[in-house]
C-alpha atoms as one frame of an Amber mdcrd trajectory, in Angstrom:
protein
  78.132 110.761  75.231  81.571 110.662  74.158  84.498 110.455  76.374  88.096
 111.095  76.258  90.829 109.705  78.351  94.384 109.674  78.724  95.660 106.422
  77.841  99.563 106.203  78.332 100.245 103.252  76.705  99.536 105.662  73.349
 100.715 108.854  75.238  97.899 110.791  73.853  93.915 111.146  74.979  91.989
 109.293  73.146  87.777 108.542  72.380  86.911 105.780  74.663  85.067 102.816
  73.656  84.532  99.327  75.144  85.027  96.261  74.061  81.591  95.543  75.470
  78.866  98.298  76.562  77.193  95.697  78.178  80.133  95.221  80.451  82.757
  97.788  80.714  85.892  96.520  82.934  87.992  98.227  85.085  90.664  97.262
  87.099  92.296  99.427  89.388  95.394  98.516  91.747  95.021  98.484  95.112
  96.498  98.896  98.713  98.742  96.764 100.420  97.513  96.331 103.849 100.039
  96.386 106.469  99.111  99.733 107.754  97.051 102.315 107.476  96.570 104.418
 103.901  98.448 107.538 103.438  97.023 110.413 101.569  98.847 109.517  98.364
  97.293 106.049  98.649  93.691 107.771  98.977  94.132 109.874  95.230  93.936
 107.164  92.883  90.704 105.319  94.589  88.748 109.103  94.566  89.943 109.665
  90.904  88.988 106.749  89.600  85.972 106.276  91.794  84.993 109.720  89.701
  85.626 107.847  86.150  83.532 104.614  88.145  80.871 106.936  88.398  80.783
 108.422  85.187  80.643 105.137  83.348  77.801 103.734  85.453  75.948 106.755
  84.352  76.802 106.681  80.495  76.410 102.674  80.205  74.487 101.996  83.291
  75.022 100.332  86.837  74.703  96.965  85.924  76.852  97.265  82.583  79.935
  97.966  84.965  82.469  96.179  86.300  84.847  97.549  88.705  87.796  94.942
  90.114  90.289  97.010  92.748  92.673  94.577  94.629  93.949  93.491  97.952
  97.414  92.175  98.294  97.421  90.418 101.571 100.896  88.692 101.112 103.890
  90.842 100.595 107.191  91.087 102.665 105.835  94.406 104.063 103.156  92.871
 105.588 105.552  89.651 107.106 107.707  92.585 109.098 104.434  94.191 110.260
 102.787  90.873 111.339 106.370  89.571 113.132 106.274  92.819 114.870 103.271
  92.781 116.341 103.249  89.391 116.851 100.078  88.740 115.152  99.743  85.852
 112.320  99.548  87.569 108.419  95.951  86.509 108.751  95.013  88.851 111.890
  96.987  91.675 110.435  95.814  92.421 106.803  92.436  92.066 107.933  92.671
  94.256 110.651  94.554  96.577 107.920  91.828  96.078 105.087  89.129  96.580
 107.335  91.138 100.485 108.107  91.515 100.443 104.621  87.843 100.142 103.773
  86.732 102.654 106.816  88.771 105.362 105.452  87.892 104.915 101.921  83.956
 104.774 103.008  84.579 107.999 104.907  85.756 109.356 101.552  82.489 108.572
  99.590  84.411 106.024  97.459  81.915 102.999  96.107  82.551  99.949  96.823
  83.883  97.974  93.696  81.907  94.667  92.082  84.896  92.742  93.159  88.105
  92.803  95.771  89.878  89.903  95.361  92.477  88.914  97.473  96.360  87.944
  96.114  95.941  84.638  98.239  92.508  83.867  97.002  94.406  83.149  93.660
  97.424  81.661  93.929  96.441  78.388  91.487  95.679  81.002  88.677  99.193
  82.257  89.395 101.029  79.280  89.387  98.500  78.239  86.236  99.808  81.621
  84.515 103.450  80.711  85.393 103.025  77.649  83.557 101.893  79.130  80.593
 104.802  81.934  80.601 107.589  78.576  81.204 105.680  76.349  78.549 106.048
  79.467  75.733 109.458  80.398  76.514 108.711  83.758  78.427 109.626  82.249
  81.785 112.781  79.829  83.334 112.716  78.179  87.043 116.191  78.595  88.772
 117.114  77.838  92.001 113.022  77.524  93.385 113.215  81.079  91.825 110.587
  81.294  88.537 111.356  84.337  86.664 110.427  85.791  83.693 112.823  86.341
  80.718 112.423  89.886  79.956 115.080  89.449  76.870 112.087  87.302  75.130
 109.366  90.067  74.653 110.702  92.370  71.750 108.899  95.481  72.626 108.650
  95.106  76.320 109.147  98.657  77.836 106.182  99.727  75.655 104.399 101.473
  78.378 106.922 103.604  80.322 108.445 104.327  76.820 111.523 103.699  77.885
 115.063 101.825  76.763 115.689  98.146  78.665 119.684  99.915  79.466 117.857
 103.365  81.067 114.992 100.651  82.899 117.413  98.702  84.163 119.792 101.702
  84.884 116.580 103.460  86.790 115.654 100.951  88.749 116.880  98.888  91.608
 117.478  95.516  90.080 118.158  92.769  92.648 121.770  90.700  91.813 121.129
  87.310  91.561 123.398  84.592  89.805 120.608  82.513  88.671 119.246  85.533
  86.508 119.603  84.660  83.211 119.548  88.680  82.359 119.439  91.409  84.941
 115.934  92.591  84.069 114.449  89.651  84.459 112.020  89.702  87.570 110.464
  86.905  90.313 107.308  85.278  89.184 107.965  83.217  92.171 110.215  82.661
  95.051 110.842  80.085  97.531 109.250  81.093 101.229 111.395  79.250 104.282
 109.255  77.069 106.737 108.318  79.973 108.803 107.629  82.277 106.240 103.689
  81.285 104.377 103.708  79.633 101.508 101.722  77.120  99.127 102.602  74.241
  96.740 103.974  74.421  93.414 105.832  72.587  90.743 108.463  74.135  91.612
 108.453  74.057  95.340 106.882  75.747  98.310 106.746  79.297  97.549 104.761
  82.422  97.247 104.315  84.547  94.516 105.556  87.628  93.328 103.848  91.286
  93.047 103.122  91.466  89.418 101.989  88.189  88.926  99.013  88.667  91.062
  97.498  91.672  88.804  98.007  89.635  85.835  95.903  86.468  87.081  93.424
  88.493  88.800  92.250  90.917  85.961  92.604  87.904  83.841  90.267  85.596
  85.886  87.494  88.366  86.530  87.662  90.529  83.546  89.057  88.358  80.670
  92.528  88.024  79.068  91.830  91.828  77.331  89.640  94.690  79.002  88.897
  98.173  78.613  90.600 100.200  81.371  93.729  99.586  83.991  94.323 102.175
  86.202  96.633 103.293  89.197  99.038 105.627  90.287 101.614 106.874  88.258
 104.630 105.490  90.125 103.683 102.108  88.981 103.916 102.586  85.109 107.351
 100.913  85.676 108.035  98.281  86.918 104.872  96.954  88.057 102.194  97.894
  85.297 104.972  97.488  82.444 105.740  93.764  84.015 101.920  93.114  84.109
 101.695  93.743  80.745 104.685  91.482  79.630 103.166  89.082  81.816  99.677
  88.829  80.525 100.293  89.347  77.190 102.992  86.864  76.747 101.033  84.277
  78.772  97.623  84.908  76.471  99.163  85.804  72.922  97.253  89.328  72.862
  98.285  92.886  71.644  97.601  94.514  74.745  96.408  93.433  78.305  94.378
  96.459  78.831  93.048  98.937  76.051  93.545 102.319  78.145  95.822 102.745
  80.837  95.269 105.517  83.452  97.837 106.996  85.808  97.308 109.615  88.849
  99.851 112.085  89.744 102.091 112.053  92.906 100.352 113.734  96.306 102.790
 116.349  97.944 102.288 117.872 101.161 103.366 121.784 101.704 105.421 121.502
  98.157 107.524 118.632  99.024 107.418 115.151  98.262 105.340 112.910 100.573
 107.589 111.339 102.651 107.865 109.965 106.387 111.172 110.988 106.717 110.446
 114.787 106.249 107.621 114.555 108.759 105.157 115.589 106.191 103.625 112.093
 105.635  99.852 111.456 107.361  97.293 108.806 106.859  93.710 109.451 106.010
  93.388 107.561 109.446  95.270 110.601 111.328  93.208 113.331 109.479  89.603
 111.867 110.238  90.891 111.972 113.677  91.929 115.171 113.845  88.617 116.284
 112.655  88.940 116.713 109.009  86.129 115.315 107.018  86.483 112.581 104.990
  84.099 115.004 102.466  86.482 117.436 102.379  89.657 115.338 101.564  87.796
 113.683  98.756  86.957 117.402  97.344  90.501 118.915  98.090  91.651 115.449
  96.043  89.544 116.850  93.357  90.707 119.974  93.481  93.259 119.206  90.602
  93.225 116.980  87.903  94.438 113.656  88.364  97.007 113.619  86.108  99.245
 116.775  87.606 100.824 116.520  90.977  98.851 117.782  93.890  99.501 119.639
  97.078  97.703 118.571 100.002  97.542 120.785 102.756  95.469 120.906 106.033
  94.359 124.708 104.676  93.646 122.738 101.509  91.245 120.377 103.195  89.834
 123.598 105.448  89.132 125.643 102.047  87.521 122.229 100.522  85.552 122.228
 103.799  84.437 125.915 103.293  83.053 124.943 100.127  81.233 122.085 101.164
  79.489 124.561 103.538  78.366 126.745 101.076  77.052 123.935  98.780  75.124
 122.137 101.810  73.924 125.522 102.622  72.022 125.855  99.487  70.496 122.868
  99.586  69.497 123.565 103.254  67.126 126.028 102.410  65.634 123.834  99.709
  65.240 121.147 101.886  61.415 120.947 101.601  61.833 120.553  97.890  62.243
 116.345  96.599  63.845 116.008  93.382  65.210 112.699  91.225  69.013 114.065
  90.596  69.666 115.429  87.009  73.324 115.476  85.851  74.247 118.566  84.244
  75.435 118.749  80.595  78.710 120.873  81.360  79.493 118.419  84.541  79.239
 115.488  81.892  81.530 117.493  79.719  83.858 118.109  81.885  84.437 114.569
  83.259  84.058 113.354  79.557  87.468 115.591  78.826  89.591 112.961  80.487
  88.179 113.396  84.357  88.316 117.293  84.334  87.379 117.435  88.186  88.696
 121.615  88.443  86.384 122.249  85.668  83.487 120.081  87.185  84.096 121.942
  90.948  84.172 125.063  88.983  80.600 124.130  87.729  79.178 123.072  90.710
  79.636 127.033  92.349  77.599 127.649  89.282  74.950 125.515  89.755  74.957
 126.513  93.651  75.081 130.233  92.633  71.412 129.449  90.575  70.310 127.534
  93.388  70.269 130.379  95.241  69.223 132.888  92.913  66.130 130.551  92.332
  62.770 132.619  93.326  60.243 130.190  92.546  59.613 126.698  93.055  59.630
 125.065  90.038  63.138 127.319  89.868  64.527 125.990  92.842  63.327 122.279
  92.385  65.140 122.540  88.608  68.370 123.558  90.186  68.743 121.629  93.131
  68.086 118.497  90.709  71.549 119.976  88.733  73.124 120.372  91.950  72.289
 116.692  93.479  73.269 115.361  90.170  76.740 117.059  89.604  77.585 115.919
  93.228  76.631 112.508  92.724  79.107 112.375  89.913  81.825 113.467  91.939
  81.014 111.852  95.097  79.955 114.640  97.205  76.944 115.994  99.068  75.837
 112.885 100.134  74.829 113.641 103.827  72.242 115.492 105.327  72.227 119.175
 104.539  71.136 120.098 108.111  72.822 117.778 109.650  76.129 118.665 108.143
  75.763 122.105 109.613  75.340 121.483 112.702  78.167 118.997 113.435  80.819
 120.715 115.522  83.761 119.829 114.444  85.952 119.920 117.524  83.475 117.650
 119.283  84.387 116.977 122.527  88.014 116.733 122.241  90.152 114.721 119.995
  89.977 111.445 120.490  93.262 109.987 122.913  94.186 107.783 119.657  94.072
 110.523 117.233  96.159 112.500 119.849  98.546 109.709 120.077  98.890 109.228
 116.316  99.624 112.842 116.276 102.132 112.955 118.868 103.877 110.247 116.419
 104.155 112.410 113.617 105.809 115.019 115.575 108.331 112.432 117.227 108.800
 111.629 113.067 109.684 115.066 112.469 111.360 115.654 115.068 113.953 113.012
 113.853 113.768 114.453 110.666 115.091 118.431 111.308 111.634 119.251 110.781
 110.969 121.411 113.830 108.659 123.554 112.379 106.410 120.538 111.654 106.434
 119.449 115.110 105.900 122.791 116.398 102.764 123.192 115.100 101.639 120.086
 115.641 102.220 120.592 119.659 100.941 124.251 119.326  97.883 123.178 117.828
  97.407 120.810 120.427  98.045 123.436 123.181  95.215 125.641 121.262  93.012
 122.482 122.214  93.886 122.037 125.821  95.944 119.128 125.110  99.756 119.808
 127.235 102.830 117.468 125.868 105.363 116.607 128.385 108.642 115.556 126.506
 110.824 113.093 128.739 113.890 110.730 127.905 111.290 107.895 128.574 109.053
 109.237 125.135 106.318 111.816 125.699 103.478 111.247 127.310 100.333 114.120
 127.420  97.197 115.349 129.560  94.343 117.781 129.123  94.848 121.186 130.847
């Protein structure tokens, strides 16, 4: 099979092929854990999770390797830990382990590897180093940073100028910058701040050093496919690159390079201070299923901006119904799944997910036109294996059903981690947001009581 991707380092979609077919390599960025995962941080693991899939099937399980990170040091994650009071330790994996809930209640697979930023701080400071000893890099102050002005064609990604990069972005003022472009490789951490030996003092790393020594220790100083979100094409993917390729001596870092488009909720950007901003967290808990995010995810392709809605997730939900109750009335029937021709084809054409949704009504709508057995056992195989390429349909037909979705109640965290969003948009103007947040809670039974103490809430 042949597939096509968008690779924006050439700004066109190109045939895909691997260095390797006996080991394809992937590396996708990953969360910061200091709290839980927004919605936006949810799009790029489900759309790449779909292109995961799709290679294990073409080159097989075993000739796959998928590395997604975890960076557990970052200044975020200092101001969550010293306001909680917790060490960095206790908080990122507390956060992580959210992190990997919420992504499992998605249908996401788990990658071969998650390395950790402070697993690998000696392959940092080793790729530091490298970058000083070939003139890419100067120490200044306990500050290592790397001398943009020394890679000819840096900007190669993002396309852009280095006056409209540096113009576009905030650069931080320092006097020890040799050029204002140039960015921290590392930086010194105070005594109460973590930290680890170096030649050039104690210190910690920066963020785009730790992509560039990870990928590079588990997949090899090239690889076939780096992936993320498309707000970090600059600066952190275009600083990866200048990074690892200056450090290694290579053409590229990555052969393809993959971007997702930016989630927006009810036509706006995502943002917490327009209210609009939830976690994946806050919709499990108010009863949306993790199913039916991943699907509304899906819903358009991963390159174009999305809209995600609570209808959204409903409709997504409505289909999920009808596709479960197909394959509830075949239950009797066991098949081995059978991926579909025009699924393949669509997720060959650069992750067409619409197109592959689209296909799957199809396959549902000869499901149940099926009469005979050998008619129905044929098209629930197509069904089972269009889902398994886009992560759906994995639960029990029956079961799925049956589950009430309003439960018992809301749980009294969810409730409290809604009542949060409406203070949030409340702050914000956004009274309509927080109006039907504390209607819909009324429609459950749950009464707010507003006070100058905070508000507090009960169950009529």
């Amino acid at each position: 099979m042949t597939i096509h991707l968008y690779n924006t380092l050439r700004r066109e979609k190109q045939i895909f092929e691997p260095i390797d077919t006996a080991n394809v390599r992937m590396y996708v960025c990953g969360p910061t854990v200091y709290d839980y995962a927004h919605i936006g941080n949810a799009r790029p693991v489900v759309a790449f999770d779909v292109l995961y899939r799709l290679l294990r099937h073409v080159y097989g399980a075993d000739h796959v390797t998928y590395v997604r990170n975890i960076t557990d040091i970052d200044d975020k994650i200092m101001a969550a830990a010293a306001a909680t009071g917790e060490s960095i330790e206790s908080t990122t994996n507390r956060t992580a382990g959210w992190y990997h809930d919420d992504m499992a209640a998605l249908g996401a697979l788990t990658p071969s590897r998650e390395p950790r930023a402070t697993e690998f701080v000696p392959q940092m400071v080793a790729l530091i180093e490298q970058l000083i000893a070939k003139g890419h890099a100067y120490a200044a102050e306990g500050h290592v940073l790397f001398n943009v002005p020394s890679m000819a064609d840096y900007g190669g990604l993002s396309g852009r100028s280095l006056d409209d990069m540096i113009a576009g972005a905030r650069v931080e003022v320092a006097p020890y910058k040799k050029h204002p472009a140039d960015f921290v490789l590392w930086k010194p951490s105070e005594a109460n701040q973590p930290g680890w030996p170096s030649p050039w003092g104690r210190g910690r790393p920066g963020w785009h050093i730790e992509c560039s020594a990870m990928s590079g220790e588990l997949l090899g100083e090239v690889f076939d496919i780096h992936a993320g979100g498309i707000d970090l094409i600059f600066p952190h993917h275009e600083n990866e690159i200048a990074q690892s390729r200056c450090a290694h001596g290579t053409e590229v870092m990555a052969k393809f390079w993959l971007h997702n488009g930016f989630v927006q909720v009810n036509g706006q950007k995502m943002s917490k201070s327009l209210g609009n901003f939830f976690t994946v967290h806050q919709l499990l808990g108010e009863g949306y299923r993790g199913e039916a995010i991943r699907l509304a995810l899906l819903s358009a392709h991963y390159r174009q901006p999305i809209d995600i809605t609570r209808d959204g997730i409903l409709e997504a939900k409505t289909q999920l119904d009808r596709f479960y109750s197909a394959l509830a009335k075949v239950a009797d029937i066991e098949v081995e799944p059978q991926a579909p021709e025009l699924i393949l084809a669509a997720l060959a054409d650069d992750l067409n997910t619409p197109l592959a949704v689209s296909e799957m009504h199809e396959l549902v709508t000869e499901l149940n036109k099926a009469t005979t057995p050998a008619r129905k056992a044929t098209a629930k195989a197509a069904v089972l294996g269009a889902a398994q390429l886009l992560g759906i349909l994995w639960q029990d037909p029956v079961a799925w059903l049956q589950q009430d979705d309003g439960g018992e109640g809301r749980s009294a965290d969810a409730i409290e981690d809604l009542i949060a969003a409406r203070i949030a948009a409340r702050k914000s103007k956004n009274f309509a947001e927080a109006d039907r947040i504390r209607d819909m809670l009324a429609a459950e039974g749950i009464l707010l009581e507003d006070s100058p103490t905070g508000t507090s809430w009960k169950r009529s």
